[in-house]
C-alpha positions in Angstrom: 76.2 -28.5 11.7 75.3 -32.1 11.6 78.6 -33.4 12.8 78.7 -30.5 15.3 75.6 -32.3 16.5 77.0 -35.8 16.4 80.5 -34.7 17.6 79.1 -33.0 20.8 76.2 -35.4 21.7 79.2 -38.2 21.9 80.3 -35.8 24.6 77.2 -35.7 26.5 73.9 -34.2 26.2 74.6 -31.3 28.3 77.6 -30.3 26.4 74.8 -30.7 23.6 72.5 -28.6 25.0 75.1 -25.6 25.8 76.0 -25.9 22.3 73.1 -26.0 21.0 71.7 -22.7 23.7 74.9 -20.6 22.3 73.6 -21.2 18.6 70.3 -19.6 19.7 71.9 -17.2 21.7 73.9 -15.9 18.3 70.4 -15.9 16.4 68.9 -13.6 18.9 71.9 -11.1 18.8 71.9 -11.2 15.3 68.3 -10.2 15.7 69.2 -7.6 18.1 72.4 -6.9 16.5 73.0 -7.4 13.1 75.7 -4.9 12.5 78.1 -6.8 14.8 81.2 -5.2 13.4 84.0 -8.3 13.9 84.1 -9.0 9.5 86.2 -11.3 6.9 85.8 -9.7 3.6 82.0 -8.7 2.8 80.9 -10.9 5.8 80.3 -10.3 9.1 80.8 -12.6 11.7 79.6 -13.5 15.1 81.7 -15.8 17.7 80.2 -18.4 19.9 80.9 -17.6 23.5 82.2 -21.1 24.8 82.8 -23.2 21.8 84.9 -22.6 18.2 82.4 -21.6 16.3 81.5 -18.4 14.4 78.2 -17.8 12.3 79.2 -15.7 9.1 76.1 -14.0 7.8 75.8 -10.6 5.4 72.9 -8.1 5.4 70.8 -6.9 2.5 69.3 -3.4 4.1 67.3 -3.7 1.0 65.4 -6.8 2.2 66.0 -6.1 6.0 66.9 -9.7 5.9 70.4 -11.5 6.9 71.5 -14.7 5.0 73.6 -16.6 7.2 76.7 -18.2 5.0 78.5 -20.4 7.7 78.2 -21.7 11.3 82.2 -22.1 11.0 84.4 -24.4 13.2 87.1 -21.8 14.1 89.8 -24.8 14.2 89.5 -25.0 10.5 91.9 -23.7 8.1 90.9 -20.0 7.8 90.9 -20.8 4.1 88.2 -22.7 4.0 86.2 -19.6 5.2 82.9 -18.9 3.7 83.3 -17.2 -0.3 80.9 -14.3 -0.9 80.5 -13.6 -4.6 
């Protein structure tokens, strides 16, 4: 996330701040949502609208909790995609 950060504010700081709105945006559906059903594996995952990103999370119904793995740069090798034990 940090060189997200640093890659985009060399953009500019509204590029920044849209960013940084679509990562809320994907933690309040997640709240809202959190069976999205888009998956890799055991994971879930959830795209960003504007930017190539996807948060990869898993739910423990258990816990009614969700652990998020990966805020993934989609322009990666898919290999490099989160591992779930």
């Amino acid at each position: 996330m940090n060189q997200a950060y640093e890659y985009y504010s060399e953009i500019s700081l509204s590029v920044l701040q849209s960013f940084d709105g679509q990562l809320e945006r994907v933690y309040q559906s997640l709240e809202i949502n959190p069976f999205f059903q888009f998956r890799y594996k055991k994971l879930r995952a959830l795209p960003f609208k504007s930017f190539p990103y996807m948060v990869f999370f898993d739910i423990n119904e258990q816990e009614k909790a969700i652990y998020i793995y990966s805020v993934f740069n989609t322009n990666q090798d898919p290999e490099k995609y989160p591992k779930v034990k």
